[in-house]
N, C-alpha and C positions, 0 to 999 in steps of 0.2 A: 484486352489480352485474355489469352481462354486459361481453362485452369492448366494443361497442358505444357503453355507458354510459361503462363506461372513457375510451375515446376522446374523447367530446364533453369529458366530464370536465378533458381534459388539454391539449385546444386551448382552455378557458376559461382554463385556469391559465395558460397560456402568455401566452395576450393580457393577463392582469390583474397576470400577477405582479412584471416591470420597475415597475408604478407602486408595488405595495403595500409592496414589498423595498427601499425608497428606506431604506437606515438607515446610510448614510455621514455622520457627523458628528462635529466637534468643540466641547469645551467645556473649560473650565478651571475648577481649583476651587484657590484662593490660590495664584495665578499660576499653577498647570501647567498646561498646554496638551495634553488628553487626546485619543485620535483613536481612534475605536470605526467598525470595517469587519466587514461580512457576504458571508456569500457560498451558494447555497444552488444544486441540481442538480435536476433530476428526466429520469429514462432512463424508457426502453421495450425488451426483448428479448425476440427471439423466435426459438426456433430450430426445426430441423426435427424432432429424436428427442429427444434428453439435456437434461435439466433443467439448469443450471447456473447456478452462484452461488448453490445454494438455491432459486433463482428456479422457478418454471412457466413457465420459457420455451418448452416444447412446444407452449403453449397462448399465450403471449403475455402478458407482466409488465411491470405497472407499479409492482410493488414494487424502485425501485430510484431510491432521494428519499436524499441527505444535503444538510447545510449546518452553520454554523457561526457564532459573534460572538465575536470580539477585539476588547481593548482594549489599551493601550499608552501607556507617557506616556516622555519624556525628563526624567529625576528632576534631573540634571546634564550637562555634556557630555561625560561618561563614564560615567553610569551610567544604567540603562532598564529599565525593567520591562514584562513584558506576559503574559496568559494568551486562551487559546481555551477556549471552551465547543463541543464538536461533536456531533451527532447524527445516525443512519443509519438505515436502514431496508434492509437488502438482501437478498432472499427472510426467512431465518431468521437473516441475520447483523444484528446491532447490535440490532436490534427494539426502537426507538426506547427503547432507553437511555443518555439522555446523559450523554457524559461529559469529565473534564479535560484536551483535546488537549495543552497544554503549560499552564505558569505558571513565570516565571523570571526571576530580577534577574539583569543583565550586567553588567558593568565592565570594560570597553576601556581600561586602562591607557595603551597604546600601539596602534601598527597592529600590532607584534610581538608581543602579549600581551593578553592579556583572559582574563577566567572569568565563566561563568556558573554559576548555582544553581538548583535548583528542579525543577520536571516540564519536562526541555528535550529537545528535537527529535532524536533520530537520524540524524545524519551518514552515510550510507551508500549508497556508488552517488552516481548524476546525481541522483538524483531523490527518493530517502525523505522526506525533510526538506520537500521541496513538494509530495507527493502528493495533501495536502488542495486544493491551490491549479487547481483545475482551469480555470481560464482560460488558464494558464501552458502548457497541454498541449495539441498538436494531436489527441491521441486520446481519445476517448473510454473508455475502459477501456487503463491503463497495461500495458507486457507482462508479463502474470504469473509467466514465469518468475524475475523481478526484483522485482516488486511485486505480490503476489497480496493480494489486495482479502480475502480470508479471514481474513488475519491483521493486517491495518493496525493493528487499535489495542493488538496488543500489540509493533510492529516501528516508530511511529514517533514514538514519545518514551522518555523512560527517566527517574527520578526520584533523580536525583545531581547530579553537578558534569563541566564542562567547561572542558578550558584549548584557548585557540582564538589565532592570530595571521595574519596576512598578510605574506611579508616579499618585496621587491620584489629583482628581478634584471635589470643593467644590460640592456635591448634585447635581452632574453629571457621578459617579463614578469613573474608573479609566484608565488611560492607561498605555497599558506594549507595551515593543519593544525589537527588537531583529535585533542584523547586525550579521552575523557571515561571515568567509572566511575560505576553506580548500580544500581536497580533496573528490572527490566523490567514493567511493567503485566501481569496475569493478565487477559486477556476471555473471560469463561464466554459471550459470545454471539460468540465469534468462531470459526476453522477448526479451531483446536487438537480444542477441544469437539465439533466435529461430526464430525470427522475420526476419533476417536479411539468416539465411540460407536458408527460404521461396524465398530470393532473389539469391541464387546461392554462398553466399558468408558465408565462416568459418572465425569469430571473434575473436579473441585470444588476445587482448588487448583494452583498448580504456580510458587509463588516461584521467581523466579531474577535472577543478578545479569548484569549487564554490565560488560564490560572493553575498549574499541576505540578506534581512529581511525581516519583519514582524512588523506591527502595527497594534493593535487590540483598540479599546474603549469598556470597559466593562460597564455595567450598567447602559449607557449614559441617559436611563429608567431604573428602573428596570426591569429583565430577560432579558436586549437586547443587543448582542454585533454586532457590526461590525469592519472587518477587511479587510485589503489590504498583500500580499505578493508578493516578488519580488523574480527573482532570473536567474543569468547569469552566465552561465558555457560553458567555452573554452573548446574544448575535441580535441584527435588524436585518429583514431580507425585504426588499424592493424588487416590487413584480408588477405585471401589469395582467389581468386575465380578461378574456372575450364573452361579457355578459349576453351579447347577441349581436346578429350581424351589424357591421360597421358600429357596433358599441363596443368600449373597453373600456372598465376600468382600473384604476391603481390598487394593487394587493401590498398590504402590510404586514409582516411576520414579526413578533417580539419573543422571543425566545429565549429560553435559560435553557443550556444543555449540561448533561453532566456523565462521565464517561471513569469506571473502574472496574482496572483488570486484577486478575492474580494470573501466576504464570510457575512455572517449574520447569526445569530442566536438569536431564542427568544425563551425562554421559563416562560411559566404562570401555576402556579399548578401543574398537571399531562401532561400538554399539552408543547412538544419541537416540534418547526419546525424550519427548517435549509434551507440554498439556499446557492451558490458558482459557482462563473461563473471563467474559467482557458482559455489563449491563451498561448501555446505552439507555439514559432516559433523557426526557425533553419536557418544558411544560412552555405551554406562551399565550398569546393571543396573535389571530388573524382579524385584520380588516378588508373589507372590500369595499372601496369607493366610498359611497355615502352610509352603509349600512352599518349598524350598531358589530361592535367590536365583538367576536366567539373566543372561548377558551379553548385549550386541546391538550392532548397529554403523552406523550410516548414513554415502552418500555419495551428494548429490544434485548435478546439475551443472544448470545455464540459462545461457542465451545467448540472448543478443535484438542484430542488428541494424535502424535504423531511418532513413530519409529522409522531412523534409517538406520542402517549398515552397510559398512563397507568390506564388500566380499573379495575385492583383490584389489590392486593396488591402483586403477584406472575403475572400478566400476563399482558404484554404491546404488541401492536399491530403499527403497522409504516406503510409505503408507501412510495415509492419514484419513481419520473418519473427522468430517466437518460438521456442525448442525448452526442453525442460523433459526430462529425465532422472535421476529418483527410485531408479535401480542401474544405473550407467554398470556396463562389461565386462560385460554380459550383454547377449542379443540386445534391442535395440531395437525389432521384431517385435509381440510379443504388444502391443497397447492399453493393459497394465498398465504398463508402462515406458517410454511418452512420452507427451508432451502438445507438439504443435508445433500452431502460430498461427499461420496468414498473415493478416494484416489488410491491407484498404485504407480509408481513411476522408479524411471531407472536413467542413474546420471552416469557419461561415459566422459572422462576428463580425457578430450582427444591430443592433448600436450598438456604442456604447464598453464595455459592461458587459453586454453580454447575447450569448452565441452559443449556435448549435446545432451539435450533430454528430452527423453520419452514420456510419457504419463495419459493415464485412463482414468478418465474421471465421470462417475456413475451417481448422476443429482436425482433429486427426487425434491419437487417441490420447486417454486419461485418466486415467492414473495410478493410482498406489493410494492408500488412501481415506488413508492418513497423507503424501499428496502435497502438502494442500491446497493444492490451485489451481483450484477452480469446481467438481469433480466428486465427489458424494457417492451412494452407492449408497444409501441411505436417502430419498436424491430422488428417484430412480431405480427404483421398485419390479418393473418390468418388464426391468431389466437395461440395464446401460448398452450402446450403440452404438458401434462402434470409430469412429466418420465424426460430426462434429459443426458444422452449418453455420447461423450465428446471425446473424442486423442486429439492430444498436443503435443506436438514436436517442436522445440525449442531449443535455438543452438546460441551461444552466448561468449565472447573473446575480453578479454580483460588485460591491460597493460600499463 
């Protein structure tokens, strides 16, 4: 199909899809009152040099479709269950294999107390836990230094328990918290995978657990919250790397990771602006086959802030400078050691349930290949470009 065909292709979709996507509905079965919501995206990128996301953005991609169906029922007035079914398509990431966004029973004892169970949401930053919900977003593409699209299905659930409460402060609003412990999802079509074959080495496993929370103060003004998250996860990664032809052997990863954000958010009238600063560090050993065991050590810093507003009653307009530094104390110079993002973008709510969005997004740098955040030299056969300048058009229905 040429990009041409593409195209017609994607202004049909567009016109037909708000009728066909009508799958907002409720039904009950011995008395419960069940509510089943969808919500489903299709992009377009294109940029000038570097492939990213997987994507043939050099050339112009419309491999960039997810969506998703929840259901949910109120079992009592304390307790609720509900799970997502989600699927993606994003260059080589997800490639249309679906799978269990969350499934989880909750029980709100009180507003100070609750747990839930199950395959439940990740708490972390402003935004983890909603990054599916793209309506909710003035951007089109979240800033990656924060929320890299590479890694989403094994960073926004975890398969454990969570204790969770709300507890209010006189004419200072309120705080909520969150501990949870569990397991973290493995996705072999996610950035880990592709990121890691960039280094010579196939991924096939990499269990690891979770340990974290979350403390936010809401309204401490009004419109103002700030928050802290935490979060430490032990992992074993199984690999196999190609020491020479028809030789391979087994690669072993032993790693402790460890991951805290701060975040802030205000918003006044029509006006939200948001900030989030993240250090990502790691330490472990690798082995390779028979050879004596190496130590290693990571420190990755991101920082994103962001301003929207909404200038009339269907169209809001945002901005966000991103920065991404995968070996802070080292010169920030070579392309291998930043990833910064200026975006502008502008979201058109084209009904109550359907918008589109525009956005310009002007990178500088890409990281290295165990970066993941869009940039894989395996996409890239001609070598990546220190300069990366991309529009995304992004239209998105929710019901």
């Amino acid at each position: 199909m040429n990009f041409k065909t593409k195209g017609a292709a994607l202004v049909a979709f567009l016109c037909a899809a708000p009728v066909v996507m009508h799958a907002q509905f409720d039904f009950k079965v011995d008395g419960l009152k069940f509510q089943v919501h969808s919500f489903a995206s299709q992009g377009f990128a294109y940029s000038n040099d570097n492939n990213y996301l997987t994507m043939n953005t050099s050339k112009g991609s419309f491999a960039m479709t997810d969506g998703g169906v929840n259901i949910s029922t109120q079992l009592t007035d304390k307790f609720r269950v509900g799970a997502q079914v989600y699927d993606r398509n994003i260059g080589q990431l997800g490639n249309w294999h679906p799978s269990l966004d969350f499934a989880f029973a909750d029980y709100r004892l009180k507003d100070w107390f609750g747990i839930r169970a199950g395959k439940v949401k990740t708490v972390l930053g402003l935004f983890n836990d909603t990054q599916d919900m793209e309506f909710l977003h003035t951007f089109a593409i979240l800033p990656q230094s924060m929320y890299p699209l590479d890694l989403r299905a094994s960073t926004i659930a975890h398969t454990g328990g969570d204790v969770y409460g709300t507890i209010g402060i006189k004419k200072h609003g309120e705080i909520s918290y969150t501990g949870y412990a569990g397991l973290e999802s493995f996705d072999k079509y996610g950035g880990y995978v592709c990121g890691l074959a960039a280094l010579g080495l196939n991924l096939t496993s990499m269990p690891a657990r979770q340990f974290g929370g979350d403390l936010r103060w809401n309204d401490l003004v009004k419109g103002l919250q700030l928050g802290a998250s935490g979060m430490h996860s032990p992992a074993t990664g199984n690999a196999s790397m190609q020491v020479a032809p028809g030789m391979t052997f087994p690669y072993t990863i032993w790693e402790h990771s460890n991951t805290v954000t701060f975040y802030t958010e205000y918003k006044i009238g029509n006006l939200a602006l948001d900030g989030e600063y993240r250090r990502d560090t790691s330490s472990g050993l690798t082995k390779v086959g028979p050879l004596p065991a190496a130590g290693f050590g990571t420190d990755a810093r991101g920082w994103y802030v962001s301003a929207a507003y909404r200038v009339a009653k269907r169209l809001e307009l945002g901005a966000y400078e991103s920065r991404f530094c995968p070996v802070p104390g080292q010169s920030s110079t070579p392309p291998t050691n930043h990833i910064y993002d200026t975006v502008a973008a502008a979201k058109i709510e084209l009904t109550a349930h359907w918008d589109l969005k525009i956005e310009g997004h002007f990178m500088d740098g890409y990281g290295l290949p165990y970066s993941f955040r869009g940039f894989y030299p395996q996409e890239n056969p001609a070598g990546l470009k220190p300069k990366t300048n991309m529009l995304v058009i992004r239209t998105g229905w929710n019901f």
